[in-house]
C-alpha positions as CSV (number, residue, x, y, z in Angstrom):
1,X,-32.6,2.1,-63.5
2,X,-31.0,3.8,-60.5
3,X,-27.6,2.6,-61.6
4,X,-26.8,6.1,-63.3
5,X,-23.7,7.1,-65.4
6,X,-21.5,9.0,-63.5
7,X,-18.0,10.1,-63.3
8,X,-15.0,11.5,-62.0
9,X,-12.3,12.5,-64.7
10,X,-8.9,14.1,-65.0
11,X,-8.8,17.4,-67.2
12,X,-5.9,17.9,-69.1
13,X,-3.0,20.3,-68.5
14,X,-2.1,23.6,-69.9
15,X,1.1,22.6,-71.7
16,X,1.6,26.1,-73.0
17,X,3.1,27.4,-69.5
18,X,6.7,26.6,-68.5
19,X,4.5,24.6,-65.3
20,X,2.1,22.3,-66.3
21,X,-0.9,22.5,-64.1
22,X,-3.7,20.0,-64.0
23,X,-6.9,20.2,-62.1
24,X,-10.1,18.0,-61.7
25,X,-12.9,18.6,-64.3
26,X,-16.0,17.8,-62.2
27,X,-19.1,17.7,-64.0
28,X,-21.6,16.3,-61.3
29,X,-21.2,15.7,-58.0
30,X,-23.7,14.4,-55.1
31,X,-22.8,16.4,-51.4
32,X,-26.3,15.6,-49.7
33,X,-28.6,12.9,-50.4
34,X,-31.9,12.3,-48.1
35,X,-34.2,9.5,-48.1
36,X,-37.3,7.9,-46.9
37,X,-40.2,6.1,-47.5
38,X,-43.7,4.9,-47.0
39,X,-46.2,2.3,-47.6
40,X,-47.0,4.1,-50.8
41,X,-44.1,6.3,-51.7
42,X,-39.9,6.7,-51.9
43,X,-38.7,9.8,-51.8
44,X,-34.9,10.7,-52.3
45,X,-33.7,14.8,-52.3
46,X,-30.4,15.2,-53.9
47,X,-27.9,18.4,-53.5
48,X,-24.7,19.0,-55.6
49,X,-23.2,20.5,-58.6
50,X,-23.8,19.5,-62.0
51,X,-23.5,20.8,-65.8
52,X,-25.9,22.7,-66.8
53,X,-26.4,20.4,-70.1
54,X,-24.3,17.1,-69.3
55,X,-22.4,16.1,-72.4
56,X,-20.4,13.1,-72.1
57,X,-17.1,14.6,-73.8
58,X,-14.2,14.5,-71.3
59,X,-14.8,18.9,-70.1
60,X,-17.0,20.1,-67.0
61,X,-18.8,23.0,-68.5
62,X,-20.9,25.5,-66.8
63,X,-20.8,23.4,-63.4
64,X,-24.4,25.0,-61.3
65,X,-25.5,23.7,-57.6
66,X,-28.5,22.0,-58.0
67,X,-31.2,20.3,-55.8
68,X,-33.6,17.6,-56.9
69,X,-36.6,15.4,-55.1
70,X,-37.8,12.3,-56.9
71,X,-40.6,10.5,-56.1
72,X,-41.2,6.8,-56.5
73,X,-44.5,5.6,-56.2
74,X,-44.3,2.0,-54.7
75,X,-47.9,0.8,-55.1
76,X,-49.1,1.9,-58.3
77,X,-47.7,4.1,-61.1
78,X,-50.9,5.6,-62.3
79,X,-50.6,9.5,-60.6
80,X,-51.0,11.9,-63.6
81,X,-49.2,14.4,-60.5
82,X,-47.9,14.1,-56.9
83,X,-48.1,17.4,-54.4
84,X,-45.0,17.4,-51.6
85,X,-44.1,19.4,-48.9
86,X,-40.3,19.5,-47.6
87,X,-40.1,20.6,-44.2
88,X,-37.8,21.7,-41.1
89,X,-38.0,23.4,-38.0
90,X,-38.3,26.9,-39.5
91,X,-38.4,25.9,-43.0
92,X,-41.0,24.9,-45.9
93,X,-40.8,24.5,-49.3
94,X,-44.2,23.1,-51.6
95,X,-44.4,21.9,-54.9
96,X,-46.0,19.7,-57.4
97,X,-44.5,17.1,-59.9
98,X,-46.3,16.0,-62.6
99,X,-45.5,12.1,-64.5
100,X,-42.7,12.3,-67.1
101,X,-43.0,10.4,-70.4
102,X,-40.8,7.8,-68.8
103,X,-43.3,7.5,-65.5
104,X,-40.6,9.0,-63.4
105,X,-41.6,11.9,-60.9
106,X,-38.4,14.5,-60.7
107,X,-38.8,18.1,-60.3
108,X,-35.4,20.5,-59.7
109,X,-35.8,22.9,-56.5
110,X,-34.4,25.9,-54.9
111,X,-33.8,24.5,-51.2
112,X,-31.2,26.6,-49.1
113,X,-32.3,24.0,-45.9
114,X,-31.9,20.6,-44.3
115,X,-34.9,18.4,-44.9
116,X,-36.4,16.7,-42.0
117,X,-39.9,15.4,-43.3
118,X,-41.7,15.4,-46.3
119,X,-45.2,15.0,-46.9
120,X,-46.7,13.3,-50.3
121,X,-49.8,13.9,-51.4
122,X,-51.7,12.0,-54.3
123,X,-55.5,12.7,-55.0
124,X,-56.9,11.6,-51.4
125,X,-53.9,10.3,-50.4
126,X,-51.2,11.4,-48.1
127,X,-48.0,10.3,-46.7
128,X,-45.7,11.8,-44.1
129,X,-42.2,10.4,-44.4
130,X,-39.3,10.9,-42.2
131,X,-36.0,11.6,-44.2
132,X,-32.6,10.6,-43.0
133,X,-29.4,11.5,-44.4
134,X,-27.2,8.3,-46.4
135,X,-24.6,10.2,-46.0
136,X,-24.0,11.0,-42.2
137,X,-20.8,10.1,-41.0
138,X,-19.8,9.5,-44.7
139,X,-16.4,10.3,-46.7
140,X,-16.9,13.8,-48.6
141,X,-16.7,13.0,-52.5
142,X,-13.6,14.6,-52.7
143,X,-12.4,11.8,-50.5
144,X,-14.2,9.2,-52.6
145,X,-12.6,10.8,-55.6
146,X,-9.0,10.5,-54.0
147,X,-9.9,6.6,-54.0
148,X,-11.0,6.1,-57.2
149,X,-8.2,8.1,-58.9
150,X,-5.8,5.5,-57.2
151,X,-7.6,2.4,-58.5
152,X,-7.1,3.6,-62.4
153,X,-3.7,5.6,-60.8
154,X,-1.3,4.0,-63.7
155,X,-4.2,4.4,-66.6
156,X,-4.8,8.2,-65.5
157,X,-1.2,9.2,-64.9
158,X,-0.4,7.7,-68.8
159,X,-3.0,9.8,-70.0
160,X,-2.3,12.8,-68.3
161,X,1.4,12.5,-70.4
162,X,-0.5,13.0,-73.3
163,X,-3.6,15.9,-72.4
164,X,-5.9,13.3,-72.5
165,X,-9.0,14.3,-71.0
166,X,-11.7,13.2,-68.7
167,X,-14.6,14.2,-66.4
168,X,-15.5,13.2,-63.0
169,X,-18.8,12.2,-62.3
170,X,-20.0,11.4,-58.8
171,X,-23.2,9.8,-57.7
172,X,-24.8,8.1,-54.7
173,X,-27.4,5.1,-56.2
174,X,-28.9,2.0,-54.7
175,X,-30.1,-1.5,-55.8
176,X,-32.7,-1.8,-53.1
177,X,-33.3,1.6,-51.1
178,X,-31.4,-0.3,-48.4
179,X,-27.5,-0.3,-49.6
180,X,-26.2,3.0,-51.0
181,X,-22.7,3.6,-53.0
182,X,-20.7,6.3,-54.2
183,X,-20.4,5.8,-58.5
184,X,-17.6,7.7,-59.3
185,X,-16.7,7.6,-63.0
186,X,-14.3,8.8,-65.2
187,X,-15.4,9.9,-68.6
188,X,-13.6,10.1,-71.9
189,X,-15.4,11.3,-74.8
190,X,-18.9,9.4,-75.5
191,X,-18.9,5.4,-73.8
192,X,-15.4,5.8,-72.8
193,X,-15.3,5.7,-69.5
194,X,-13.7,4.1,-65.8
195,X,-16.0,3.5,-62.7
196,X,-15.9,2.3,-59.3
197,X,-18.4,1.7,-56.5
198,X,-17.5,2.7,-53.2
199,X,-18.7,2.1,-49.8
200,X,-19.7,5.6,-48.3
201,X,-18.1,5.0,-44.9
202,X,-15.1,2.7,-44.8
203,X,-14.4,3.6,-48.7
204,X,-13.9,0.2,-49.7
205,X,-14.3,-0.5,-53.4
206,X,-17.1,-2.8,-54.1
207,X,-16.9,-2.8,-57.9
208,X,-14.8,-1.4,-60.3
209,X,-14.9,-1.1,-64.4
């Protein structure tokens, strides 16, 4: 479930000009991701950019910063709606998040500050996590990208010789809350795609497809 398409792709060059020039296509991309937890609760808050409307077809198109806070309940799954408060030394930010149709607890935020703590609270029930950042002393994604664009180097320079193009999709996800990975993937149109895990901090490729 956490394991979610994503994707780093080349876009295709402007062969119209007497110099051809090529540029990334970037169509999400993960550059803060906090997390903690609690006997009851897992909380994870996301900032990037993303599309607006992600469509799997090889373009990045109208590319927005975004920030998101999901909430995983961890004892029961039953909340019709979960209250949090993200805080910091001089900053707070409150909201509410009711169930999806696929029990998952997401809500997109405005959030212009580093998170420190946030505070859950369910009916009666209230936790106060700490949150840490995975990716402290991490590459940037445009590092990560760099690595994954020489694992497929001889599939993507082939293409590139004939405008094929792709999208670059970069996530951080997790198996267990305990191990966290860069998924950088690079899309073609519809299930076409390359992908790699990578080791935030060394950038070592752990998986590749």
């Amino acid at each position: 479930m956490l394991i979610v398409l994503s994707l780093v792709c080349f876009v295709a060059c402007n062969k119209k000009g007497e110099e051809q020039e090529c540029k990334d296509a970037v169509s999400r991309i993960t550059r803060e991701y906090y997390v903690g937890e609690s006997e009851l609760f897992a909380v994870t808050v996301e900032k990037g950019e993303r599309e607006k409307n992600f469509i799997a077809d090889g373009k990045a198109t109208d590319v927005q910063p975004f920030a998101q806070i999901t909430i995983t309940p961890l004892k029961t799954n039953d909340y019709v709606e979960l209250g949090y408060t993200l805080d910091a030394e001089n900053d707070t930010l409150n909201g509410s998040i009711e169930k999806s149709e696929y029990g998952e607890y997401t809500a997109t935020l405005t959030l212009d500050f580093v998170p420190a703590t946030v505070t859950v609270t369910a009916g009666e029930e209230t936790s106060e996590i700490d949150l840490v950042s995975v990716l402290d002393g991490a590459l940037t994604p445009e590092d990560v990208i760099n690595i994954a664009k020489e694992e497929f180097k001889e599939t993507l320079d082939k293409e590139e010789t004939t405008g094929r193009e792709r999208e670059i999709y970069v996530k951080i996800i997790t198996g267990d809350r305990e191990t966290y990975y860069y998924y950088v993937s690079f899309i073609g149109d519809g299930v076409d795609y390359l992908a790699v895990l990578i080791e935030p901090k060394t950038g070592k490729v752990v998986s590749k497809k």
